[in-house]
GUFI-172488 format. One record per residue (C-alpha): x, y, z; residue in one letter. Coordinates in steps of 0.02 Angstrom, whole numbers, plus 32768, in hexadecimal, padded with zeros to 4 digits. Example, Ala and Ser with C-alpha at 12.3 -4.5 7.8 and 13.67 -1.06 7.14 Angstrom:
82677F1F8186A/82AC7FCB8165S/
This chain:
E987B0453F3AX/E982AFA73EEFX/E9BDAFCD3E46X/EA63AFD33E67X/EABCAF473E75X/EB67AF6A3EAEX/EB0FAFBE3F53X/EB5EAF5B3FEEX/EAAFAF454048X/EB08AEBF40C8X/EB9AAEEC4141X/EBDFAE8141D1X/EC6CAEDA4214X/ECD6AE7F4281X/EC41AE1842D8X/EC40ADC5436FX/EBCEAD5443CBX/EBEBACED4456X/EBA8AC7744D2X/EBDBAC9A4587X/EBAEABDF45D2X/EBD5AB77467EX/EC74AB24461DX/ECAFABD345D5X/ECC2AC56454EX/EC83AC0F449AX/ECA6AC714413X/EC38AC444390X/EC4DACC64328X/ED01AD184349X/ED17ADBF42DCX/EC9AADA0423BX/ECAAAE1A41A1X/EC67AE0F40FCX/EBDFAE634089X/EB51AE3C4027X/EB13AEAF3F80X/EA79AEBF3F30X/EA3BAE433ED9X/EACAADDD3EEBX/EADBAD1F3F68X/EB73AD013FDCX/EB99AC4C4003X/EBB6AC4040B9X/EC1AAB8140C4X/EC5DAB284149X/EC6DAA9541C1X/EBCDAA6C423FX/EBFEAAD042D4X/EC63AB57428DX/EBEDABE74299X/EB88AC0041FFX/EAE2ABEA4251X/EB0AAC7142EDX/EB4DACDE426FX/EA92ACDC420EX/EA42ACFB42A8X/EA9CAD8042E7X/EA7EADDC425BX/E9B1ADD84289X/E9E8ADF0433CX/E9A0AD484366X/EA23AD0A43DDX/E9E1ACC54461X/EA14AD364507X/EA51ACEB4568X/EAB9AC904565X/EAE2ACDD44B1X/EB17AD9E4497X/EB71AE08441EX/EBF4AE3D446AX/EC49AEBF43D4X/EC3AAEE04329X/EBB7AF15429EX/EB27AEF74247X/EB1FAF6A41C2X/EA61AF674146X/EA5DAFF040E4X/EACFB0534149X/EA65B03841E7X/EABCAFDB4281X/EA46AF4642B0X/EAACAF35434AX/EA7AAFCF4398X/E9C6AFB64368X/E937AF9B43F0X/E8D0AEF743E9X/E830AF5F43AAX/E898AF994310X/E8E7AEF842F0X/E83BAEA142E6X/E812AF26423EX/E8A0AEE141EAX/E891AE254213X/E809ADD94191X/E81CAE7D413DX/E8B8AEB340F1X/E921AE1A4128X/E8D0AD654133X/E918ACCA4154X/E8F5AC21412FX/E924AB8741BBX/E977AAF7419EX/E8DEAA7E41E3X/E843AACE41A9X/E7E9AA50421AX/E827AAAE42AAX/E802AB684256X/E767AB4C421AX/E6C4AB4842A7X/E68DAA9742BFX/E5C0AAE942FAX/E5ADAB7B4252X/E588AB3F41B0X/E60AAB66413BX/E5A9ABF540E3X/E59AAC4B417DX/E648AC5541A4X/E66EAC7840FAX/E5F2AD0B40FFX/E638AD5041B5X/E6C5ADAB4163X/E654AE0940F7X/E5DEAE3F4190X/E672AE524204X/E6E9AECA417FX/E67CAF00410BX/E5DAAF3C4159X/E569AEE040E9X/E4B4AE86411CX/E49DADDA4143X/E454ADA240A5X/E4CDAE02402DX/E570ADB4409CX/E509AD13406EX/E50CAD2D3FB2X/E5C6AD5C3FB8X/E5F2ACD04027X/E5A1AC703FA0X/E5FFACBE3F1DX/E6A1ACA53F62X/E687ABF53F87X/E65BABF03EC0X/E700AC443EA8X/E76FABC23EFFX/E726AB403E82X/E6C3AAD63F07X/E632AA873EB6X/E576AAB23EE8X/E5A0AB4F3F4AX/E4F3AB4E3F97X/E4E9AA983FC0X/E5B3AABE4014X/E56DAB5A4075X/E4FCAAE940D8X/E572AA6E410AX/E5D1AA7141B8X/E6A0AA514199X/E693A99D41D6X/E631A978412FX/E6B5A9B440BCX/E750A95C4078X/E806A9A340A5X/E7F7AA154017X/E762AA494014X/E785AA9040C3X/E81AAAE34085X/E7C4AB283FF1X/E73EAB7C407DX/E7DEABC940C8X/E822AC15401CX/E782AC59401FX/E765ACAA40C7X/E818ACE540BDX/E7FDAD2E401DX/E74FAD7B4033X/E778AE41404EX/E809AE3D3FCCX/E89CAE374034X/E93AAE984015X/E9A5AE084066X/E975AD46407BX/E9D6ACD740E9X/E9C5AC2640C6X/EA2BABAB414AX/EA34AB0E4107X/E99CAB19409EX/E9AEAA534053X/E9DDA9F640DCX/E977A9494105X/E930A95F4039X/E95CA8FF3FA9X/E9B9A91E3F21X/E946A9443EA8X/E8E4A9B93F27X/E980AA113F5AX/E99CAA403E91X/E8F4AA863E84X/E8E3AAEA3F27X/E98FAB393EF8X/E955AB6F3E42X/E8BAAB9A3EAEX/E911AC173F11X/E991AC473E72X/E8F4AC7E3E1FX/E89BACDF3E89X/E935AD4D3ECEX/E942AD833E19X/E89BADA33E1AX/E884ADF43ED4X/E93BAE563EA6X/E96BAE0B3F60X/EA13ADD83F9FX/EA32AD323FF0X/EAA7ACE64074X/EAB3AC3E4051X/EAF9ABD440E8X/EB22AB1B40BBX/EBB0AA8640C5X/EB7CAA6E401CX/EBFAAAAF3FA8X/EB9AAA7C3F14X/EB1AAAD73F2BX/EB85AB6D3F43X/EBD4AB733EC7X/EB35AB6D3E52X/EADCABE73E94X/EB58AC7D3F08X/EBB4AD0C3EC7X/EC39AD1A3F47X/EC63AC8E3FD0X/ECA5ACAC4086X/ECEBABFE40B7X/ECCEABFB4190X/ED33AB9A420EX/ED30ABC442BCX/ECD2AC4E42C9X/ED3CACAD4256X/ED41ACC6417BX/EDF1AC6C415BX/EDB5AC97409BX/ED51AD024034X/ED4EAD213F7CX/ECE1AD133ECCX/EC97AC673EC6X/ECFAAC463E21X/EDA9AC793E7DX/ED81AC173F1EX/ED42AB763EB5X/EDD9AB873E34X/EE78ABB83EB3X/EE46ABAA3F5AX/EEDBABF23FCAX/EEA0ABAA4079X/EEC4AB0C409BX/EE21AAF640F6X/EDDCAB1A404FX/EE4EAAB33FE5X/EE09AA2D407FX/ED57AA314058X/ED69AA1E3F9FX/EDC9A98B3F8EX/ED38A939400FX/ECB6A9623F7DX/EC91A8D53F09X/ECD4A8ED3E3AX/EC40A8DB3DD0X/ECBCA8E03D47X/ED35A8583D92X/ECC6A7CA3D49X/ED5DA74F3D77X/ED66A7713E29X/EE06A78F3E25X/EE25A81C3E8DX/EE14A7ED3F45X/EDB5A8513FA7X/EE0DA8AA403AX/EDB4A8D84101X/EE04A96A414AX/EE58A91741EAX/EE0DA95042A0X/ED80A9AD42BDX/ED41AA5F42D6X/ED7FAA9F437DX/ED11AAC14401X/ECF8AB8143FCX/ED16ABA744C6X/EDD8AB5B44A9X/EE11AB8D4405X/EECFAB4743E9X/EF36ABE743E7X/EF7AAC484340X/EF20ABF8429DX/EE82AB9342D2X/EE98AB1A424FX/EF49AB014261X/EF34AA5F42CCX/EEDCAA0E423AX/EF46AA6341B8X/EFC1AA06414AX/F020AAA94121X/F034AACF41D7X/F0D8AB0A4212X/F109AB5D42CAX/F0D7AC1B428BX/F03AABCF4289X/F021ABBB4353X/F05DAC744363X/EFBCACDB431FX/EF2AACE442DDX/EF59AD1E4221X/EEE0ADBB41C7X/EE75ADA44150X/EECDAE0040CCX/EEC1ADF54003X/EF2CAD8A3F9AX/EF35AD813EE8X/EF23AE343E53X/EE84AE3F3E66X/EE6BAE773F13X/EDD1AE1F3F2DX/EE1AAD7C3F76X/EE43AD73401FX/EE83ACEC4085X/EEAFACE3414BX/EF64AC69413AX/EFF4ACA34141X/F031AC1340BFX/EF9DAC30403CX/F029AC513FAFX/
């Protein structure tokens, strides 16, 4: 199964989540498709607030209910609906075949287990094995992720451990049974530069060496566009573009897009002559959505055909693997 990598093994078919609260409707996620191959990462960008972290955990089915739900749409792994699967079977998947790793691993990890025993739970929990042999694989894996004296680390609690170290434990428990898929939210935030670099050729490494897929969520573009394959670009709660990281980062059609790139720093502009540019407003809040175009209150292309609909996501370009939701991408 995993030798092929042009199998789709992800599938979110028109996917939507919402939150049914006191002041109304909110749409997190509003109609969410894309799809993940083997061995390959999708970059899943976007404002805070625009749905990239509901869309990650409604693909575990870890939506908290209520006041969350999904209301329509698919989850397709391997062909298999994770929609329509029951709690039980949901629970041999998570851990298993798809992990995930948190944006605050201070909040993930268990303040009262060691960090060998948690490592070594996976192991016990998915794989059958003793106590002592989930011990020496915990130990192994802890190896793996480059942390120094694995044994010493084992015996630690998570308060003891730097900011990476704790997210090198969760590369580790999220990458213990091999997973086919590994979501990783945010996996740099509050760390330094110099960490962030190494736990993303950290996690570069050992898909290639796992053969897993990846969803990478993050406001970083810079670290999407080192390490995805494809990018979806998210704005309330829908894709407004999708396309081969080299197409989105060298003609992006969206002006959301075009939005977020000029706000990234030049490394190349050593003058500092080009001006960085904000994107005026702010994301909308998801239970009143302006009508036609979300984005077209904070678009500078806007134009009254905006207000009218919500535009498809439809392709643009020869290639037919660009796709854009504007109705003035050309």
């Amino acid at each position: 199964m995993r030798e092929d990598s042009n199998h789709r093994l992800l599938e979110l078919r028109d996917l939507k989540t919402w939150f049914f609260t006191d002041e109304g409707v909110s749409r997190a996620v509003d109609g969410v498709s894309f799809s993940i191959y083997r061995g390959k990462t999708l970059g899943l960008v976007g404002e805070s607030g625009c749905g990239k972290s509901v869309t990650a955990l409604s693909i575990l089915r870890l939506v908290p209910q209520p006041p969350g739900r999904i209301v329509s749409g698919s989850v397709f792994f391997e062909e298999k609906n994770l929609v329509g699967l029951s709690e039980r079977e949901m629970q041999k998947i998570r851990g298993d075949r798809i992990s995930m790793i948190f944006q605050e691993p201070m909040s993930s990890l268990n303040p009262v287990l060691t960090i060998g025993d948690q490592v070594s739970e996976a192991f016990r929990i998915h794989q059958g094995l003793s106590r002592r042999t989930s011990w020496h694989k915990a130990l192994e894996m802890l190896s793996r992720v480059r942390i120094p004296d694995a044994d010493k680390c084992s015996r630690q609690y998570p308060h003891e451990l730097s900011g990476g170290m704790r997210q090198r434990v969760m590369i580790a428990m999220s990458l213990a049974c091999s997973p086919d898929l590994l979501i990783a939210d945010e996996p740099t935030t509050a760390l330094d530069v110099t960490v962030q670099a190494q736990i993303l050729f950290l996690m570069d490494e050992l898909k290639r060496d796992y053969h897993s897929s990846v969803l990478l969520i993050s406001h970083n573009l810079g670290v999407i566009a080192g390490i995805a394959d494809q990018v979806a670009v998210m704005y309330a709660g829908m894709i407004v573009e999708y396309a081969p990281v080299e197409f989105l980062f060298s003609r992006p059609r969206h002006p959301y897009t075009l939005g977020l790139l000029r706000s990234v720093p030049d490394l190349d502009d050593i003058t500092g002559g080009r001006k960085l540019e904000s994107i005026r407003g702010n994301v909308p809040d998801p239970v009143h959505y302006p009508s036609g175009c979300r984005f077209h209150p904070r678009c500078p292309r806007a134009t009254p055909e905006c207000q009218a609909a919500v535009p498809d996501l439809l392709p643009v370009g020869e290639n037919q693997t660009h796709f854009v939701r504007c109705i003035h991408s050309e």
